[in-house]
C-alpha positions as CSV (number, residue, x, y, z in Angstrom):
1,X,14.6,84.1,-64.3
2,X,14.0,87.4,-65.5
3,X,11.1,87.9,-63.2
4,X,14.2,88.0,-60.0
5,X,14.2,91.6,-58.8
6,X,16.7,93.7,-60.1
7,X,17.7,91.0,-62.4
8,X,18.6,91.9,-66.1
9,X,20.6,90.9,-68.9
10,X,24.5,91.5,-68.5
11,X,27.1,90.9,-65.8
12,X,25.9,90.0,-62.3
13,X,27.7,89.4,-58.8
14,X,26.7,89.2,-55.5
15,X,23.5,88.9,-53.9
16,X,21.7,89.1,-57.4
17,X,24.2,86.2,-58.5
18,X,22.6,84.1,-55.5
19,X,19.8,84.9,-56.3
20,X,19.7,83.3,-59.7
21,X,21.2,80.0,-58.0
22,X,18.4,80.1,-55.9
23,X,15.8,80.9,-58.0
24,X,17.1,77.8,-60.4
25,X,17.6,75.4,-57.7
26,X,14.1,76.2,-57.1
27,X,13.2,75.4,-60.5
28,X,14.8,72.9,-61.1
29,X,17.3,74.0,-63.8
30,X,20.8,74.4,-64.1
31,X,23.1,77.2,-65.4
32,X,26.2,75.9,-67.5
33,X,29.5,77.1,-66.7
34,X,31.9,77.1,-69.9
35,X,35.2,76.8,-69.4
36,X,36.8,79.7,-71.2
37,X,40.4,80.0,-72.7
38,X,40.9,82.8,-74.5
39,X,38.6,86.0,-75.5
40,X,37.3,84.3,-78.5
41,X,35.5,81.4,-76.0
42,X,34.4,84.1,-74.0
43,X,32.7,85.7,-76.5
44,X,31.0,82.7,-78.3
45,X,29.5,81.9,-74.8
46,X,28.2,85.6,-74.1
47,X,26.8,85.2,-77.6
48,X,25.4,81.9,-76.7
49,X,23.6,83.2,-73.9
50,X,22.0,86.6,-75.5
51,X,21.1,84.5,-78.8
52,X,19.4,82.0,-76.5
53,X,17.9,84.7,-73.8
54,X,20.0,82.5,-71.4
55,X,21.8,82.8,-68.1
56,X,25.7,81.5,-68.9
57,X,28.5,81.2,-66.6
58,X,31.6,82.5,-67.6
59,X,34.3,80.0,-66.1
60,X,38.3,80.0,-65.9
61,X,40.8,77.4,-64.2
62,X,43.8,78.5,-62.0
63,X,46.0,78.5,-64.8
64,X,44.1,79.9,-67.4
65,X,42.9,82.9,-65.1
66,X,46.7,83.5,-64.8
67,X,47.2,83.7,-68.6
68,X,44.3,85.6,-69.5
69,X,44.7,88.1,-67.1
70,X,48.1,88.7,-68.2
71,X,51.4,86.9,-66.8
72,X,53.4,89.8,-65.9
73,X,50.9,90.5,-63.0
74,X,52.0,88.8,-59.9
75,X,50.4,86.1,-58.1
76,X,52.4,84.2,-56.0
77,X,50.8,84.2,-52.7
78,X,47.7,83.2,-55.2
79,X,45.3,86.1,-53.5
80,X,43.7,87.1,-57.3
């Protein structure tokens, strides 16, 4: 996967984040998504994915976006 253009190790979005999904459908692989819970999960799956030399998908549910981001941040319309 390193061979995508502009691809390189770190966070991606976007277009480059496409294509990676393309570029594994294509291959035939699949990138795991770890549901995170607290900055300690977060970084034993960014660790996971350097040590290994690995793409890793960093992954949060409604309610533990909300708490992780901090609750005194409002949401109520749900737009974040």
């Amino acid at each position: 996967f390193w061979d995508i253009p502009g691809m390189k190790p770190g966070v991606i979005t976007g277009d480059l984040c496409w294509a990676l999904f393309r570029f594994a459908k294509a291959k035939g692989f699949a990138i795991p998504a770890f549901n995170c819970t607290s900055t300690s999960t977060v970084i034993a799956v960014l660790e996971a994915g350097k040590q290994l030399n690995r793409p890793v998908i960093v992954q949060f549910s409604e309610g533990g976006s909300a708490f992780f981001s901090g609750k005194s941040l409002p949401n109520k319309e749900k737009q974040a």
